[in-house]
N, C-alpha and C positions, 0 to 999 in steps of 0.2 A: 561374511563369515558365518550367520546366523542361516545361509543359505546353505551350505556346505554339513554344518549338522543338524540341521531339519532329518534327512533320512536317518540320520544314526539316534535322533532322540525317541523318533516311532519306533527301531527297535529297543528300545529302551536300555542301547548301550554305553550312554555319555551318562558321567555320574554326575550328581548336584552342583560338585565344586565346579567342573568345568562350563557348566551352562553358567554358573554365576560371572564366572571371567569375561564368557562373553559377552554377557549384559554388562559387564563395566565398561566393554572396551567401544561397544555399543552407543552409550550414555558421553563417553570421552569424545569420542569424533562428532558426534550430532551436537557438541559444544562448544567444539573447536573453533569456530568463527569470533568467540567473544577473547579474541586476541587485544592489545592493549598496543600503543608505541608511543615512545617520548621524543618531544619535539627536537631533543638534540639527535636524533636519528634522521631527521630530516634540515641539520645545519646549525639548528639555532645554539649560539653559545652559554648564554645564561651566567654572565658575567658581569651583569652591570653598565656596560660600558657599548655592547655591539647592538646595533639597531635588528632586533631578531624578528622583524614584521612578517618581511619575505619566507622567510623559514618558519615562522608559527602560520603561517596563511595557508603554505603547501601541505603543512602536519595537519592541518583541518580541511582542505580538499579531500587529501587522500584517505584522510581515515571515515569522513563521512562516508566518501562512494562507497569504502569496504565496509564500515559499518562497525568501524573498531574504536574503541577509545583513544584518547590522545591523552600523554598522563606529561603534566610540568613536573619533572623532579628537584630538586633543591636547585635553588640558585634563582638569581633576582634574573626575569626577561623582559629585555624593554620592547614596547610594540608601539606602532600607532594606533588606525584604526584596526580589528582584524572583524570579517566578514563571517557569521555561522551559515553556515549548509543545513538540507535535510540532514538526519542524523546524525546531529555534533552532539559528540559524548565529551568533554572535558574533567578532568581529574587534577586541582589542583595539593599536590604532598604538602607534608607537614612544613616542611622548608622550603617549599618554592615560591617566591614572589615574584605575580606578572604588574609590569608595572608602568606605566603610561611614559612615551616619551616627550621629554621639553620641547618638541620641535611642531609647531601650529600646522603646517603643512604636511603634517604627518597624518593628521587626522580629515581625510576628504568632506569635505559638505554633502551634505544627506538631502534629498527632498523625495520624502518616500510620496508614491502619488494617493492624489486623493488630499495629502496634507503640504502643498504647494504652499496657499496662503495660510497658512496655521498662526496661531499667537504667539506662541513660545517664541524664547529668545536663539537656545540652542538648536544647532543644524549638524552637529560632529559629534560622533563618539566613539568611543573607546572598542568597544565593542558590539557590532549593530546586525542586524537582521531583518531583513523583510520577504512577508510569506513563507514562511519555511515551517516545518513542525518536527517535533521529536528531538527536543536540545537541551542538554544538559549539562549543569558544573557543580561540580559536587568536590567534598574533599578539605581537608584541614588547612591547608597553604591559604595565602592572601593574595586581594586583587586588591592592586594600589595603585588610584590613580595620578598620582603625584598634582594634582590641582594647584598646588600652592607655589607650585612654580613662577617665578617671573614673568612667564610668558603668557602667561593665563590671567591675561590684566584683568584686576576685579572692577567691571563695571557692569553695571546690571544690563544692559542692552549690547553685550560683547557676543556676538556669534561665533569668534574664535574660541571660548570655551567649552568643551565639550563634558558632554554624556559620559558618563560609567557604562553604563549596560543599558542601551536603545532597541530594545525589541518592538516591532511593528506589525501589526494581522500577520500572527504566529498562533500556535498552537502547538498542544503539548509541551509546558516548557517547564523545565526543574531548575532550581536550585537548592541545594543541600550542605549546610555545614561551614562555608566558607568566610573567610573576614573581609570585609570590602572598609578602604580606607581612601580619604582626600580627594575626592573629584575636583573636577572643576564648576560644576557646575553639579544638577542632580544626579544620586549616586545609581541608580537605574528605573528607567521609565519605560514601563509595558503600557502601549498605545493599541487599542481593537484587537485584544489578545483572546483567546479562549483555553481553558483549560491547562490553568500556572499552580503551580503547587509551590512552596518557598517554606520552607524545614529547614531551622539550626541555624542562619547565619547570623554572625554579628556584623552592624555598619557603626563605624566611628567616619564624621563626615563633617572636618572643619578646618578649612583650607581656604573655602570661598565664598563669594556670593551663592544664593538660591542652593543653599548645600542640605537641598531634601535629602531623605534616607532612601522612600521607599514610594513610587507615586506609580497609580495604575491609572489610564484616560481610557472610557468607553469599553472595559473589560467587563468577562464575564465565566462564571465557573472557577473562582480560583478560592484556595485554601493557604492562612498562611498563619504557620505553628511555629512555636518557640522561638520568635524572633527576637531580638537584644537590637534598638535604633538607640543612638545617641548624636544627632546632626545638627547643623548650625540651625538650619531654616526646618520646615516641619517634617517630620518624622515618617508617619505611615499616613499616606494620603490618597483619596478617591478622588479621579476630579471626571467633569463629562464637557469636551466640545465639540458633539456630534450628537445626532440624534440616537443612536443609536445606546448607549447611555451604561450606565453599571448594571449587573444584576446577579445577584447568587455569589456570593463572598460568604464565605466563614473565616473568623479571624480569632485566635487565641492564644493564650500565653504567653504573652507578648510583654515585654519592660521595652518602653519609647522614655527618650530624654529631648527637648530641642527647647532652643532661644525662641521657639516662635509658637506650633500650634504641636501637640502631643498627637492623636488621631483625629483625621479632618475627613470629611467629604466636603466637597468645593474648593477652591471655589469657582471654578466652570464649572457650569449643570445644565447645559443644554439639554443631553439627555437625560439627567438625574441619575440615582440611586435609588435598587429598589433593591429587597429580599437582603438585607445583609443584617451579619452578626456579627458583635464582637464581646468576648468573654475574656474574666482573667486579664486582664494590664493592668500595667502599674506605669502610671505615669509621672516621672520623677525628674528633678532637677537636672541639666548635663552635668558631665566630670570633666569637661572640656575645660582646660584652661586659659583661653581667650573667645571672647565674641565676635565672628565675623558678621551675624547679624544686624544691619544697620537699625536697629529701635532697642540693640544690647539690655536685652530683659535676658539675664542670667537664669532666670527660673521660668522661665517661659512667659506665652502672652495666655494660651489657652489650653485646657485639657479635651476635652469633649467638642469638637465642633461643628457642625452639619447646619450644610445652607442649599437652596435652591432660588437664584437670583437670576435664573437666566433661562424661565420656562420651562425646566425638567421638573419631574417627580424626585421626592424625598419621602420615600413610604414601607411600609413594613421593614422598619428598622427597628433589633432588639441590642441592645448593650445592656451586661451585666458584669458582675466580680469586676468591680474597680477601685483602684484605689492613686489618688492624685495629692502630688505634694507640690505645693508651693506657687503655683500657675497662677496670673492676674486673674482668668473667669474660669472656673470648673466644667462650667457648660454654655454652651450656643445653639438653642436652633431659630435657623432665617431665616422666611420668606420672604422676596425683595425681585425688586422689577427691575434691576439692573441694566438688562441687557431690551429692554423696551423702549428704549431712549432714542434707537433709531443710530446708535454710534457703533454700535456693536453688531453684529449676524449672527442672532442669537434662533431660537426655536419658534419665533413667531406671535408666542401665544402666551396667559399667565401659568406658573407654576406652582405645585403643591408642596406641603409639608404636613404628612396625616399618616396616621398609624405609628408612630414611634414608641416604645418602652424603654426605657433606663432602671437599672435596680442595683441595689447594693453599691452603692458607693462611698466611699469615704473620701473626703477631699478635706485638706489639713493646710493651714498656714497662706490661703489664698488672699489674692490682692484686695486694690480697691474696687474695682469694677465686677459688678455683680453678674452670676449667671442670668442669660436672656432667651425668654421666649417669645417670639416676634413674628409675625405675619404685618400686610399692610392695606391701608382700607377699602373693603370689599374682599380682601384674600386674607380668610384669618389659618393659622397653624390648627390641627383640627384632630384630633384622638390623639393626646401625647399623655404617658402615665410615669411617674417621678414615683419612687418607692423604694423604700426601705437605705435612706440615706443620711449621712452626719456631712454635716458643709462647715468647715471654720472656717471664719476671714479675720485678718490682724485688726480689722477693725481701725476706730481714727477719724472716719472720716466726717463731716459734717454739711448740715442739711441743704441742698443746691436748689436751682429751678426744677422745679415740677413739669413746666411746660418743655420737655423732650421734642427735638421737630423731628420727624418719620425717617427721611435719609433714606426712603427705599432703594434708591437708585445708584446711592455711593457703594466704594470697595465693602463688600461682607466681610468682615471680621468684628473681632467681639467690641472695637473701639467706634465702631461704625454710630454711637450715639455721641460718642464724644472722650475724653478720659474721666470724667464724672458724669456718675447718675444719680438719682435722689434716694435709691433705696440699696441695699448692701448684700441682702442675702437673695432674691429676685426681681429683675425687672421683665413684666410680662404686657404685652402690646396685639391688638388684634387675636384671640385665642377662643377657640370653641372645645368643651368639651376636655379640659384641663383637669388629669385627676393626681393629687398630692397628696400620698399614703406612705406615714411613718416618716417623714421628714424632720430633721430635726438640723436647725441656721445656729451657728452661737459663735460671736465675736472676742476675740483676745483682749482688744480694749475698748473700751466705752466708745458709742458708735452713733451719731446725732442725726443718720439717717433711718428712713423706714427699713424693716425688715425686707417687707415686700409691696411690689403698686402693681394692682392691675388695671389696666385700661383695654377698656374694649373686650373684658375676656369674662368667657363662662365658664365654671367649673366647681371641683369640689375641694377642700383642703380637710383632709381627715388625718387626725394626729400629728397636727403640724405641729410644732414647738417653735418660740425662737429666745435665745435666750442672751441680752443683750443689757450693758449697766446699764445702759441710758434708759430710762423710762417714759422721758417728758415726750416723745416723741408715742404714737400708735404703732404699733408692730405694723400694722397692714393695712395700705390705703388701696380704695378702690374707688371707681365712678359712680357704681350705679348700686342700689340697696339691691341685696339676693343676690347677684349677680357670682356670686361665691358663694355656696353653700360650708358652713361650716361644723364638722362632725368630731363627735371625739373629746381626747385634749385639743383640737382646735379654738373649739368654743371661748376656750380662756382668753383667747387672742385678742387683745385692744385693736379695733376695727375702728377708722375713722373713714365716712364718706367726704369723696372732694365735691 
């Protein structure tokens, strides 16, 4: 069209408004391509009741090759597995729920290559992907994986349970806005992904065993904003069993709830974690009304926890704006040799935990088990900085063995010394270079252990406070004279050497 009055606009006979028309109609067709279709255009009933696999599978062939959207409109669709393509745009409406069918054989066994012998227990899911890029689900409707079906027998080493969302060496991957509810297993797992962005969704995930929220392995490049997790097992989780390892994550604004760990990296860390943020969470009780977690901690076990036990790096890591209620340990970091034992095919070699910052926290009504800083002998945790934080524990407990045995080599998590330790507001183990500014420990009831023990550790505690009925005890045991420098209101601190 625009060719046709080219000659009449040099003589300057076409008035404004016409040339305008033709730039719309211009702008229309070179846009035309971002056509949209709904899965019942291609069969699927959306009924509840018809197995719409087949039909949701063809709506996602076809609309990848063209490049168009596939939109669920109201109505529950049952599926198995279903397979994304390059270019899967998905749009779940306001009313539409896709939603897992009861039937085991529905869901095919996965063994993407590369991950043949893998650890994990799941090989099925719901919705899976490998090598693909440019995939999307975005939209106000819900993905439900009916987990808590019968059929989805809850035992922990069951293969027949499946995945929510199994994405594998992918890229470019969205999700936006959407509710994901009851897997059977975790609610989706991005394995050697690059480049995932995750905006707006809510996961409620309490149906089954290992009922993560949100777990990425050996990822890299991803951002994930305004997320709401509330899951059985842990929440928003890093893990690494490959060399190739985490790196470049920004994480914020985020509300995590779980019976087990709030935000974790670990615990595989073959490759580690490096270059990650996390800002803004609030990590809070579930609203869940029954525990599928088999250790049924209602308020969780941990808020904060970051380990490297299996040869990777754990380094420049910054978390700030947090705020934790009610969790057994507020914080964790581990260095542990776990995977050196010769049992495991782990990275070969010892692992780090160095450069880490935490700041701004507040953590309110926490257990008996005190936050831990831990390396082990000859690998101490090495530049970590504690700042500007209030820690309350209900307090209660009373004074235990002092001699702690190391356990570098057992499960990492926060009970990894045992379910008592001798001191309530820190236990710090193997530590270089430890700086504690504006800290402030204080117990709900009289508390007949130390505030804090350091062994093995150097550093500085400036404005430390702890504020505790008990007295008869020293706020802070340490091994060695100096070995803590004390600045500030620290100084006021009853110091006793062991």
């Amino acid at each position: 069209m625009l060719c046709r009055l080219y000659p009449l606009i040099r003589k300057g006979i076409v008035m404004s408004r016409l040339l305008t028309t033709a730039v719309m109609l211009l702008v229309f067709f070179s846009s035309s391509s971002a056509w949209a279709a709904s899965v019942v255009d291609f069969g699927a009933k959306g009924d509840g009741l018809t197995d719409d696999t087949k039909a949701v599978q063809a709506a996602v062939d076809d609309c990848a090759a063209k490049g168009e959207k596939l939109v669920f409109p109201a109505g529950t669709f049952l599926t198995g597995t279903i397979f994304l393509r390059n270019n899967t745009a998905i749009e779940l409406t306001a009313k539409a729920v896709w939603r897992g069918i009861d039937r085991v054989d529905s869901y095919p066994l996965q063994r993407p290559r590369g991950f043949e012998k893998g650890t994990h227990s799941a090989w099925r899911a719901m919705i899976y992907a490998y090598d693909v890029e440019n995939i999307s689900i975005s939209g106000a409707g819900t993905f439900d994986g009916n987990g808590g079906n019968p059929v989805f027998v809850k035992t922990g080493e069951n293969p027949n349970r499946p995945f929510g969302l199994w994405i594998v060496r992918s890229r470019n991957i969205r999700l936006d806005g959407i509710h994901m509810r009851n897997t059977a297993h975790w609610m989706q797992h991005y394995m050697e992904c690059d480049r995932i962005r995750i905006n707006g969704i809510r996961v409620f995930n309490h149906a089954n065993l290992n009922n993560d929220g949100l777990d990425f392995t050996d990822c890299r490049d991803v951002i994930v904003s305004n997320v709401q997790i509330d899951s059985s097992d842990d929440a928003l989780v890093l893990k690494s069993d490959s060399v190739r390892g985490n790196a470049d994550f920004a994480i914020t604004n985020c509300i995590l709830s779980s019976h087990a760990d709030g935000f974790k990296l670990g615990t595989g860390s073959v490759g580690g974690f490096k270059r990650i943020t996390a800002s803004n969470l609030v990590i809070r009780p579930s609203q869940a009304d029954h525990i599928e977690h088999p250790m049924k901690m209602k308020n969780g076990l941990g808020g904060i926890d970051m380990m490297s036990t299996d040869g990777g790096p754990l380094e420049d890591i910054v978390i700030q704006n947090v705020v934790i209620e009610g969790v057994e340990t507020p914080i964790v970091i581990k260095l542990g040799d776990r995977w050196m034992t010769g049992k495991q095919t782990g990275a070969g070699h010892a692992g780090a935990a160095r450069n880490i910052m935490i700041s701004n926290v507040i953590a309110r009504h926490c257990g008996a088990l005190p936050s831990q800083i831990s390396g082990y002998p000859g690998h101490p945790v090495e530049n970590v900085t504690l700042s500007d934080m209030l820690i309350e524990i209900e307090g209660g407990g009373e004074q235990g063995d002092l001699n702690v045995p190391e356990n570098s080599s057992a499960y990492p998590y926060n009970r990894i010394f045992g379910k008592k330790l001798p001191a309530f507001g820190f236990f710090v183990r193997h530590a270089r270079n430890l700086q504690m500014r504006d800290v402030r420990m204080q117990t709900i009831k009289s508390d007949a252990r130390y505030g804090m023990i350091f062994e093995d550790a150097k550093g500085a505690l400036d404005n430390v406070t702890i504020a505790n009925r008990e007295t008869k005890n020293a706020a802070v045991l340490i091994d060695k004279k100096k070995s803590i420098d004390l600045r500030g209101d620290s100084k006021e601190l009853k110091v006793r050497v062991r």
